[in-house]
PDB file with SEQRES, HELIX, SHEET and CRYST1 records, atoms N, CA, C and O in Angstrom:
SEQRES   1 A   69  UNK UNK UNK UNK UNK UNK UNK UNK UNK UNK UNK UNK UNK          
SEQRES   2 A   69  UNK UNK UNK UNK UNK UNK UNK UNK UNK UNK UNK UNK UNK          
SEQRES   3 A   69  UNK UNK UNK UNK UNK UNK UNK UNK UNK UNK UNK UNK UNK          
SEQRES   4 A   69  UNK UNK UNK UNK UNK UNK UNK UNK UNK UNK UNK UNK UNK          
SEQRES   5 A   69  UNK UNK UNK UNK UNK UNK UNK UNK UNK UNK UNK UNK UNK          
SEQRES   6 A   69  UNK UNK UNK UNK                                              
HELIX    1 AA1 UNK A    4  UNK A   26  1                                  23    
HELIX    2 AA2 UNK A   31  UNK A   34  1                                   4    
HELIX    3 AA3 UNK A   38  UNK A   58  1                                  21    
HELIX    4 AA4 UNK A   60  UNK A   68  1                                   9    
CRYST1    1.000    1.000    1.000  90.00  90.00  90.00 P 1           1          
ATOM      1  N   UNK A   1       8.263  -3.262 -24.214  1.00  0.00           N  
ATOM      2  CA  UNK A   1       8.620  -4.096 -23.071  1.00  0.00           C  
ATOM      3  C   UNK A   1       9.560  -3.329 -22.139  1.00  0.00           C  
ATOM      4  O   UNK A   1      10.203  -2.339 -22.487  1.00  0.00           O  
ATOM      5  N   UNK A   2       9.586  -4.062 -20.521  1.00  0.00           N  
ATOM      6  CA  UNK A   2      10.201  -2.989 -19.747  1.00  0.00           C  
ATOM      7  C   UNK A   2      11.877  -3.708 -20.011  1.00  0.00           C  
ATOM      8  O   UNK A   2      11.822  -4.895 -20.334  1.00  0.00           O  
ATOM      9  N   UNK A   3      13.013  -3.238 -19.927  1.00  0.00           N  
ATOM     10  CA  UNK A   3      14.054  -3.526 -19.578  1.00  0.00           C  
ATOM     11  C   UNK A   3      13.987  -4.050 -18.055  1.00  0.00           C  
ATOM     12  O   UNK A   3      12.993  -3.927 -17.340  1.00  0.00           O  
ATOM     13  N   UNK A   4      15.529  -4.817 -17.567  1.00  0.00           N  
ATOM     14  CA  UNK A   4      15.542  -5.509 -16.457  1.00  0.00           C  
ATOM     15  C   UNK A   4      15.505  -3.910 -15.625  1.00  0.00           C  
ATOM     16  O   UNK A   4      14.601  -3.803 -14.796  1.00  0.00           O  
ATOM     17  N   UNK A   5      16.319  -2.835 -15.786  1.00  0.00           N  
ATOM     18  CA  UNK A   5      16.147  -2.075 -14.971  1.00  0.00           C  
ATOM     19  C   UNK A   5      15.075  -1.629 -14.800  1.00  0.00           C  
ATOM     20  O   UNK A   5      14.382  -2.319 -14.052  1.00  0.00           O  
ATOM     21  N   UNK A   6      14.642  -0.790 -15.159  1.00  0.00           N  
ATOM     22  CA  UNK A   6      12.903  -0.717 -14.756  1.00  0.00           C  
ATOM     23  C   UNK A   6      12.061  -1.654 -14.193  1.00  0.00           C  
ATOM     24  O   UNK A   6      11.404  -1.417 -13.179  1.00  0.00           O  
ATOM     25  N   UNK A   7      12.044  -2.499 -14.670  1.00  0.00           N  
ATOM     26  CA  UNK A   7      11.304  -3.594 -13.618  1.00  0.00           C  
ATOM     27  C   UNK A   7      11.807  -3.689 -12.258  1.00  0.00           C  
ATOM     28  O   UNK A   7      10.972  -3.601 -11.357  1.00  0.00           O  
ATOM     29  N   UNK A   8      13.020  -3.851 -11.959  1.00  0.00           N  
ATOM     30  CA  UNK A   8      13.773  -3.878 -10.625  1.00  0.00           C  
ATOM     31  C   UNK A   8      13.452  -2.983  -9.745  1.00  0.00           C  
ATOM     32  O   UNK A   8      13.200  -3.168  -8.554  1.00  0.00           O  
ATOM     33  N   UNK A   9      13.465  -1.485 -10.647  1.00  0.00           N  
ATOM     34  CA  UNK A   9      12.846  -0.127  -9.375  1.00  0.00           C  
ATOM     35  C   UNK A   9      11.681  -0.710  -9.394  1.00  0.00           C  
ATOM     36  O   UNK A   9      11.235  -1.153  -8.336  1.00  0.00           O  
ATOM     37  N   UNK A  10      10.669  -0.879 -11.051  1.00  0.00           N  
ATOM     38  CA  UNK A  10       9.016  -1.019 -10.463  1.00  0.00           C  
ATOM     39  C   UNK A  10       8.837  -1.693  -9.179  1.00  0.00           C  
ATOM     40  O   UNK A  10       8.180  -1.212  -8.257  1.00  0.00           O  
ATOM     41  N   UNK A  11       9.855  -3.602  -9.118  1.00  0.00           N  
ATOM     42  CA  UNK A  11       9.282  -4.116  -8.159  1.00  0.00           C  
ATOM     43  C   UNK A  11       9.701  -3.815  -6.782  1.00  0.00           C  
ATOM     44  O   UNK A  11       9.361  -4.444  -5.780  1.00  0.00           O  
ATOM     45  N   UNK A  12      10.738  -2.437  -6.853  1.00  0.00           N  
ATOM     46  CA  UNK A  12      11.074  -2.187  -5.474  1.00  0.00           C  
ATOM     47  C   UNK A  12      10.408  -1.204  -4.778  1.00  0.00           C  
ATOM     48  O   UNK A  12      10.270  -1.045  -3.565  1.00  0.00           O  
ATOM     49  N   UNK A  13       9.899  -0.376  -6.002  1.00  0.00           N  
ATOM     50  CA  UNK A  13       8.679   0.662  -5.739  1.00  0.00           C  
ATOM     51  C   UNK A  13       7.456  -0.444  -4.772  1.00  0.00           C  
ATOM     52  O   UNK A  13       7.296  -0.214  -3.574  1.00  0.00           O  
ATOM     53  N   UNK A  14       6.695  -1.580  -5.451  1.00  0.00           N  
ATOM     54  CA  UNK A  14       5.970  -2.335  -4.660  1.00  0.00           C  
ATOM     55  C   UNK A  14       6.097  -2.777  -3.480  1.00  0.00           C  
ATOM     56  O   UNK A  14       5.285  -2.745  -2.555  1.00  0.00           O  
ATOM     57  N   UNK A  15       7.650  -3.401  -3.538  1.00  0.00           N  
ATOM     58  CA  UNK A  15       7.903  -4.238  -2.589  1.00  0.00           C  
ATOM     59  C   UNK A  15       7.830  -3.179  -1.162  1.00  0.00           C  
ATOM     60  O   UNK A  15       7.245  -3.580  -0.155  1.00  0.00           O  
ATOM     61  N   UNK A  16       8.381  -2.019  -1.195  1.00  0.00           N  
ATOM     62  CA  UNK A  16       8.410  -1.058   0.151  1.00  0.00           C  
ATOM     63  C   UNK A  16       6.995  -0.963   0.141  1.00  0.00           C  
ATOM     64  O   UNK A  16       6.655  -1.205   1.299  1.00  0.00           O  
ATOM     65  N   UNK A  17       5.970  -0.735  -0.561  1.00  0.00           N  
ATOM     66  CA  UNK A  17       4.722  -0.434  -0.576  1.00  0.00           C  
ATOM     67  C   UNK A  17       3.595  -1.262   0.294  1.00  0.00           C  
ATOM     68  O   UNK A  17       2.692  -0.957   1.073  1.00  0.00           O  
ATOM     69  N   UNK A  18       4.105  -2.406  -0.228  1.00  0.00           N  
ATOM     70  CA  UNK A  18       4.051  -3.806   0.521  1.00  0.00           C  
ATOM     71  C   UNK A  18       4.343  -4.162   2.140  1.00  0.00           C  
ATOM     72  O   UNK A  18       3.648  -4.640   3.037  1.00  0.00           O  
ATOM     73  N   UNK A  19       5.458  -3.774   2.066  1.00  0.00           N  
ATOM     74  CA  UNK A  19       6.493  -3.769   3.721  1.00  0.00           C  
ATOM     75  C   UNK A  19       5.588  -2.492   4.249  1.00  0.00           C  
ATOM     76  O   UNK A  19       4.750  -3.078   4.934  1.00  0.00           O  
ATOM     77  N   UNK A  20       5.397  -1.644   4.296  1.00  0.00           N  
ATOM     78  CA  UNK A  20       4.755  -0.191   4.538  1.00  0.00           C  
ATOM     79  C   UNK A  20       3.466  -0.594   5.104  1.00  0.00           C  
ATOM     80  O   UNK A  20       3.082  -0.324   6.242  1.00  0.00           O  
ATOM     81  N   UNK A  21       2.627  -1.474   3.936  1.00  0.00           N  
ATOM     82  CA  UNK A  21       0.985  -1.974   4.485  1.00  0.00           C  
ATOM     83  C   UNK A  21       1.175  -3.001   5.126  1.00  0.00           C  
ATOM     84  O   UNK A  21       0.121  -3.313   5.681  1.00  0.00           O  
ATOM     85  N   UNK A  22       2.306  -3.985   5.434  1.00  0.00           N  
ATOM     86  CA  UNK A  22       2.228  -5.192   6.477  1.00  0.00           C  
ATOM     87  C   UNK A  22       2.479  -4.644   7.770  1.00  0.00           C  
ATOM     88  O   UNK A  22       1.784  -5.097   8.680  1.00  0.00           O  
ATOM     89  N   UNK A  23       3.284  -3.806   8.039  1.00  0.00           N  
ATOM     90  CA  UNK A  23       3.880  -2.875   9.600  1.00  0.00           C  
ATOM     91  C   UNK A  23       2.045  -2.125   9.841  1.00  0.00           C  
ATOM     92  O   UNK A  23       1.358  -2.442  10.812  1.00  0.00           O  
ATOM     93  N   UNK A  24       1.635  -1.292   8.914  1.00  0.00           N  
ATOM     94  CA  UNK A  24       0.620  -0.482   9.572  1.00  0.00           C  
ATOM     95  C   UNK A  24      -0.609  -2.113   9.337  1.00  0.00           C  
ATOM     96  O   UNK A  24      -1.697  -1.682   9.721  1.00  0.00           O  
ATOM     97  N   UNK A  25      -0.744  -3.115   9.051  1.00  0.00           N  
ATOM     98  CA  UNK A  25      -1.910  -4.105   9.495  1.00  0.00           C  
ATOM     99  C   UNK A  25      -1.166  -4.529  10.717  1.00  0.00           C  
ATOM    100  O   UNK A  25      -1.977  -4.700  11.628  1.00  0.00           O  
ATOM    101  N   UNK A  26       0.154  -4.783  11.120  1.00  0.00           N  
ATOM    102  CA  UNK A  26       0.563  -5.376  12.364  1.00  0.00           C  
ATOM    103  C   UNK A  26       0.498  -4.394  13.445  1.00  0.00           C  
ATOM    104  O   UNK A  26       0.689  -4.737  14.612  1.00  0.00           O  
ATOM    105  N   UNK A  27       0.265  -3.311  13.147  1.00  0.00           N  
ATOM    106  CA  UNK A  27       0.117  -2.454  14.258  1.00  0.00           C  
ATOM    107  C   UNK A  27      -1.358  -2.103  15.133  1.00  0.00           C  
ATOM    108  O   UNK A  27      -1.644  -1.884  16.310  1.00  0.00           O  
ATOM    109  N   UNK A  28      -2.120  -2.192  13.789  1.00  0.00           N  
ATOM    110  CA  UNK A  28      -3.939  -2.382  13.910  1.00  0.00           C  
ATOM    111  C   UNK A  28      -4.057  -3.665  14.087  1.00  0.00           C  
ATOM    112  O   UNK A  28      -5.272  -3.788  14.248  1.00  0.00           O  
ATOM    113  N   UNK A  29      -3.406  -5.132  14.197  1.00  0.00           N  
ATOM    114  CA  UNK A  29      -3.789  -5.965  14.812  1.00  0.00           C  
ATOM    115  C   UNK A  29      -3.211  -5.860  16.634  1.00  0.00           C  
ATOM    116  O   UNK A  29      -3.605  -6.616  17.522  1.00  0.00           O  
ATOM    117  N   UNK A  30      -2.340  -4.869  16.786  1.00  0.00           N  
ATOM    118  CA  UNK A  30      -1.658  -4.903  18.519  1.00  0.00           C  
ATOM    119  C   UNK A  30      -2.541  -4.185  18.553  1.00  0.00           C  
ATOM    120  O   UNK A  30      -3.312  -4.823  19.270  1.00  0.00           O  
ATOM    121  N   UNK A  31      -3.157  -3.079  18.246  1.00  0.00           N  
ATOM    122  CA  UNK A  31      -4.308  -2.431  18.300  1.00  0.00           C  
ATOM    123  C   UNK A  31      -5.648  -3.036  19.127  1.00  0.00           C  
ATOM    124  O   UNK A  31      -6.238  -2.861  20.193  1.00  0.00           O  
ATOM    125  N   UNK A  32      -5.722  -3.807  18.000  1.00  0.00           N  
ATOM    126  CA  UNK A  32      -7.232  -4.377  18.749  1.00  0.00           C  
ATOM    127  C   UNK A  32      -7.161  -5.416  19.515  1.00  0.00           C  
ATOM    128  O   UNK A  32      -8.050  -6.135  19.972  1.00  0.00           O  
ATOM    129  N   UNK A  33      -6.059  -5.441  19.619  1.00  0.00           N  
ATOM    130  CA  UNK A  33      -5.725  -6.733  21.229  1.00  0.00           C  
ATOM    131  C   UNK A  33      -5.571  -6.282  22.482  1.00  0.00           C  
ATOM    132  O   UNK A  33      -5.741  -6.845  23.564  1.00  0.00           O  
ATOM    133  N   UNK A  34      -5.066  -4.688  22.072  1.00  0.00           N  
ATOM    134  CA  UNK A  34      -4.964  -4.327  23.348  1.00  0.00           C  
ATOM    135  C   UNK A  34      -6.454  -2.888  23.623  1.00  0.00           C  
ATOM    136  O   UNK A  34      -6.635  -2.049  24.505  1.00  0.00           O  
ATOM    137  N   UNK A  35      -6.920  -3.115  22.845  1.00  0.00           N  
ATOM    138  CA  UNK A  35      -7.926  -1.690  23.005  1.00  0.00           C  
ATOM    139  C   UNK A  35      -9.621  -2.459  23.344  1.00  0.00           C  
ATOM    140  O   UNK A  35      -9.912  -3.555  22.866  1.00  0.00           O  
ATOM    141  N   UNK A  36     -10.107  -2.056  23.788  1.00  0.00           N  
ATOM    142  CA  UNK A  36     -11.578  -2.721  23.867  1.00  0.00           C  
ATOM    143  C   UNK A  36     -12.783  -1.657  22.433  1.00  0.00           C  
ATOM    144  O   UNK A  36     -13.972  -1.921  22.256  1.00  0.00           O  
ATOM    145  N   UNK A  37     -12.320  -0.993  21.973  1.00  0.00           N  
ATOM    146  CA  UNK A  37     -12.985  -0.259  20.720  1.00  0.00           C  
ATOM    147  C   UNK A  37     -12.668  -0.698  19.447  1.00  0.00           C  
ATOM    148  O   UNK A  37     -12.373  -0.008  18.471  1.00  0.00           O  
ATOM    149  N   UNK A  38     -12.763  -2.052  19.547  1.00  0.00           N  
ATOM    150  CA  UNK A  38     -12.685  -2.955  18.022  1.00  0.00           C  
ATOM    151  C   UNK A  38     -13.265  -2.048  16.824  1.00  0.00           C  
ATOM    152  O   UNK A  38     -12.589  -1.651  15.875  1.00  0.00           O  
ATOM    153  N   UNK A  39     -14.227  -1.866  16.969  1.00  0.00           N  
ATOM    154  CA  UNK A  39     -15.564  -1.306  15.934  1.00  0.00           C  
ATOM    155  C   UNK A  39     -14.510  -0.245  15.352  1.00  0.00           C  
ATOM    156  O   UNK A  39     -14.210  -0.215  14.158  1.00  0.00           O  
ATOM    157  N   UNK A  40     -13.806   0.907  16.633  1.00  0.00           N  
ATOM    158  CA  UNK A  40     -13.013   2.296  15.497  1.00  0.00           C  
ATOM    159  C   UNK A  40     -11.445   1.608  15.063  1.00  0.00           C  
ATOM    160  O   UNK A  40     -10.833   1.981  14.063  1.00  0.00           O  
ATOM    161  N   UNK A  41     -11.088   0.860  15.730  1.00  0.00           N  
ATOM    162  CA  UNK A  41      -9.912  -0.093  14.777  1.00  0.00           C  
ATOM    163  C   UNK A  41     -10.177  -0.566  13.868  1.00  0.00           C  
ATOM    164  O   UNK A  41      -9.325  -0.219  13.050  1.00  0.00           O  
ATOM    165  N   UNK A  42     -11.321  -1.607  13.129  1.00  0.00           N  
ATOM    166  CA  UNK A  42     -11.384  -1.661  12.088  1.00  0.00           C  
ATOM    167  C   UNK A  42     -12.219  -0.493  11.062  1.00  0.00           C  
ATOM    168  O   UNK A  42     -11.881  -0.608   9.884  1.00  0.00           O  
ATOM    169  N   UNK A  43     -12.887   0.216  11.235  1.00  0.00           N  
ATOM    170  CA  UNK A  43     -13.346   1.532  10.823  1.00  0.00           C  
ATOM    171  C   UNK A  43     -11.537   2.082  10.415  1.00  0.00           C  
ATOM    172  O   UNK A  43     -11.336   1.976   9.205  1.00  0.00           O  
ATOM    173  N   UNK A  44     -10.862   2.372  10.844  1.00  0.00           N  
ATOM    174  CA  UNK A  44      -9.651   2.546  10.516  1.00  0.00           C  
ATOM    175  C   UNK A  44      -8.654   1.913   9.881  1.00  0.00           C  
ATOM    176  O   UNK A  44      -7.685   2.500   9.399  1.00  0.00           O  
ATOM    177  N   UNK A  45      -8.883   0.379   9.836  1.00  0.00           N  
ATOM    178  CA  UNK A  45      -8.233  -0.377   8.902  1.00  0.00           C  
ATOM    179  C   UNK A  45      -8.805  -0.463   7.483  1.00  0.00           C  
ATOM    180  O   UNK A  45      -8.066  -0.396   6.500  1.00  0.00           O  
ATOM    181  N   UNK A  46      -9.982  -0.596   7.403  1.00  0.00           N  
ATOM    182  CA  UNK A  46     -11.045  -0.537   6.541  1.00  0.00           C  
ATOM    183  C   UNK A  46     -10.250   1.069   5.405  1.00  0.00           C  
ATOM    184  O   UNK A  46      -9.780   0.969   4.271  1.00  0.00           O  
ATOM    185  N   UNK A  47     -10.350   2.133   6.106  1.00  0.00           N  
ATOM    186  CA  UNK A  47      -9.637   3.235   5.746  1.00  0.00           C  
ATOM    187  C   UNK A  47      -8.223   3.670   5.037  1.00  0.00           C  
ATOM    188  O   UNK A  47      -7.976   4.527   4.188  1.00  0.00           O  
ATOM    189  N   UNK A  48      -7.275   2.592   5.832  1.00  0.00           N  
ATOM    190  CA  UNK A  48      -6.246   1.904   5.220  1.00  0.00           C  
ATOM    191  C   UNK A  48      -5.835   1.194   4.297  1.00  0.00           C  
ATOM    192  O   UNK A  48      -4.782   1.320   3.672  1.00  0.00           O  
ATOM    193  N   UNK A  49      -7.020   0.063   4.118  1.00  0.00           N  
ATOM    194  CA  UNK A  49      -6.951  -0.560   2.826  1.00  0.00           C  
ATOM    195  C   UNK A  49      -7.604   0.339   1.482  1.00  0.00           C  
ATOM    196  O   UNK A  49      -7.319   0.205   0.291  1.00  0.00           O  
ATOM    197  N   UNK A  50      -8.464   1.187   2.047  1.00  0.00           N  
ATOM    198  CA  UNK A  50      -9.254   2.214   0.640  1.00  0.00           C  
ATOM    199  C   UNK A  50      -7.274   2.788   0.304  1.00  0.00           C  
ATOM    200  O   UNK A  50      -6.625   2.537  -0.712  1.00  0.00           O  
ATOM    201  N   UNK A  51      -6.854   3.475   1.396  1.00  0.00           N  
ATOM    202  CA  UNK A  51      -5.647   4.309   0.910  1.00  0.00           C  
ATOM    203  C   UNK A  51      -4.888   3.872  -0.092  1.00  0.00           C  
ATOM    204  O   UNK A  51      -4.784   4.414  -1.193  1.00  0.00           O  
ATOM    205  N   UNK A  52      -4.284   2.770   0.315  1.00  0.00           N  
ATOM    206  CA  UNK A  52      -2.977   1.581  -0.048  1.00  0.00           C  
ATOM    207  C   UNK A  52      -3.459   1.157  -1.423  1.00  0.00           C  
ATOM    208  O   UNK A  52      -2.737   0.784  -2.348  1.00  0.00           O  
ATOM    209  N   UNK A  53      -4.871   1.273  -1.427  1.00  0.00           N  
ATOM    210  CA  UNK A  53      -5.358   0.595  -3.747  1.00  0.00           C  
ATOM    211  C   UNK A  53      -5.341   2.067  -3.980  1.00  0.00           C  
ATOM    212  O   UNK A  53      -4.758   2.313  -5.036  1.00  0.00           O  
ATOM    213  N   UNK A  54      -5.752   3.075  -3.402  1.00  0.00           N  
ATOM    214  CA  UNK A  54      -5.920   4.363  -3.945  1.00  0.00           C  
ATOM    215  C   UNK A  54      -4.195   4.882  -4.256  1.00  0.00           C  
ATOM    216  O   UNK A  54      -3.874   5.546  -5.242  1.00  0.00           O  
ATOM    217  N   UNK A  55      -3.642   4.611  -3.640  1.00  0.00           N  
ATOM    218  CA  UNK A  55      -1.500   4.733  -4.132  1.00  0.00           C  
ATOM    219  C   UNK A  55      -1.387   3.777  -4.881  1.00  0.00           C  
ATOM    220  O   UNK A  55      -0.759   4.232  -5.837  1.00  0.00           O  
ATOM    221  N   UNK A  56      -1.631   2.540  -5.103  1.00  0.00           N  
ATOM    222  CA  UNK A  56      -1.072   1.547  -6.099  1.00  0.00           C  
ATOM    223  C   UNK A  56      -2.103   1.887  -7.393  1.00  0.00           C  
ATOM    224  O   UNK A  56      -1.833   1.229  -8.397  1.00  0.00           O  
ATOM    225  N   UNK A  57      -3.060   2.666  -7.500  1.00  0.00           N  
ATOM    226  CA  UNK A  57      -3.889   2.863  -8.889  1.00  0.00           C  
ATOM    227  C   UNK A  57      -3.552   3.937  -9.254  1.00  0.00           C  
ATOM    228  O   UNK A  57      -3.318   4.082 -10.454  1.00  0.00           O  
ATOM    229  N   UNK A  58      -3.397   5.181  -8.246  1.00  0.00           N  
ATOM    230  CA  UNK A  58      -2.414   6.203  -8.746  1.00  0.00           C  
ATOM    231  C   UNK A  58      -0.792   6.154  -9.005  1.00  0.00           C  
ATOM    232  O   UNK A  58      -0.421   7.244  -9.441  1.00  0.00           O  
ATOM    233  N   UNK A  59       0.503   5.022  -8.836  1.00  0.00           N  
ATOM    234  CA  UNK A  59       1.159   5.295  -9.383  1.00  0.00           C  
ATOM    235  C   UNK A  59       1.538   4.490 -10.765  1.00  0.00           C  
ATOM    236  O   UNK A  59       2.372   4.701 -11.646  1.00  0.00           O  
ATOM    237  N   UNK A  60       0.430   3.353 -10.530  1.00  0.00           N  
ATOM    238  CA  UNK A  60      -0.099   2.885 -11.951  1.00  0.00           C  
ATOM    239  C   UNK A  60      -0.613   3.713 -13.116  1.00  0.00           C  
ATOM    240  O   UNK A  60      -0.475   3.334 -14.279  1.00  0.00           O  
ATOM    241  N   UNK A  61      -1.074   4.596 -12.857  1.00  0.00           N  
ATOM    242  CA  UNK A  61      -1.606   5.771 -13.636  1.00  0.00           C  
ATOM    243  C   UNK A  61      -0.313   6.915 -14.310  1.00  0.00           C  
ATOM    244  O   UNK A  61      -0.212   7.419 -15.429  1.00  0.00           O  
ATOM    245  N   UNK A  62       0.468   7.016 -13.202  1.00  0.00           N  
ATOM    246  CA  UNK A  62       1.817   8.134 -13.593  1.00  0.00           C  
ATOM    247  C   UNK A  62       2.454   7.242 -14.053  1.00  0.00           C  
ATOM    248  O   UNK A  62       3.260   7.670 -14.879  1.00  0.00           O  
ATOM    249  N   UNK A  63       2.495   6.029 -13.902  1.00  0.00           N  
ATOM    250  CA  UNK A  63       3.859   5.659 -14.724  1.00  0.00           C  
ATOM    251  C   UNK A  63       3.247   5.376 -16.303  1.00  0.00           C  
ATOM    252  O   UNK A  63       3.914   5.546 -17.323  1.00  0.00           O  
ATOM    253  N   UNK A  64       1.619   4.836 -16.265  1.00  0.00           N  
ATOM    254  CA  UNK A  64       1.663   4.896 -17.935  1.00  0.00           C  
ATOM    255  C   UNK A  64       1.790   6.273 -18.774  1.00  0.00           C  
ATOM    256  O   UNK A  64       2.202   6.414 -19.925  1.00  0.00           O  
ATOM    257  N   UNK A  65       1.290   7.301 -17.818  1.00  0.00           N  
ATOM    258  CA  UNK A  65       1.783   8.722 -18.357  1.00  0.00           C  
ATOM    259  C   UNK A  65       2.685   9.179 -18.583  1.00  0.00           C  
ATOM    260  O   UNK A  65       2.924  10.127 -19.332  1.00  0.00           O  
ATOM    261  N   UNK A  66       3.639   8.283 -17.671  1.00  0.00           N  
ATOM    262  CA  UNK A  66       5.139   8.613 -18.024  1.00  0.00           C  
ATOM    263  C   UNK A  66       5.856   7.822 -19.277  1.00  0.00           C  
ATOM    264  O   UNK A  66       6.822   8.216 -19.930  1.00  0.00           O  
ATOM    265  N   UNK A  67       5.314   6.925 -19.392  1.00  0.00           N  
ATOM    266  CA  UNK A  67       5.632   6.141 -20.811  1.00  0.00           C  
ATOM    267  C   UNK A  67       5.259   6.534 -21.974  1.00  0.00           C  
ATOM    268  O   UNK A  67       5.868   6.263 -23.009  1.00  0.00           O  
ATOM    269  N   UNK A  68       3.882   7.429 -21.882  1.00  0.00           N  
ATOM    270  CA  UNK A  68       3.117   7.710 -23.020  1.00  0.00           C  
ATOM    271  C   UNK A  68       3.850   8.881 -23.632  1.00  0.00           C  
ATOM    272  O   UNK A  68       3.999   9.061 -24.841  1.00  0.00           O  
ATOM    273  N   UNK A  69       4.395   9.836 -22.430  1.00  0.00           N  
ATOM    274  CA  UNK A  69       5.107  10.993 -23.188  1.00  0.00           C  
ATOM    275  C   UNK A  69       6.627  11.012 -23.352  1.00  0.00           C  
ATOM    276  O   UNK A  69       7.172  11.937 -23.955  1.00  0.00           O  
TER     277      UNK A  69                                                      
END                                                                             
């Protein structure tokens, strides 16, 4: 089991992770309000969301590696 400390960084590790992907979706929504090329704004958000699971599955991955050894 994790101790309270560890959990506290884990959920602060998320929580910026979190704050990080709400600023870059609020920015691709001023985006496509003000741009008439909807289609490469979301082509680019679309891109964004692959990134943001591709960092939360990779540091899911180092930290069980880091437990294991």
């Amino acid at each position: 089991m994790l101790n309270d400390r560890e959990f506290n960084i884990e959920l602060e590790d998320y929580r910026a992770l979190l704050n990080g992907f709400i600023l870059i979706n609020v920015a691709v929504i001023g985006a496509i309000l003000f741009t008439d090329k909807v289609e490469d704004v979301t082509t680019g958000l679309g891109f964004l969301v692959a990134v943001f699971i591709f960092v939360i599955a990779a540091s899911i991955r180092i930290r069980k590696r880091m437990k294991e050894s």
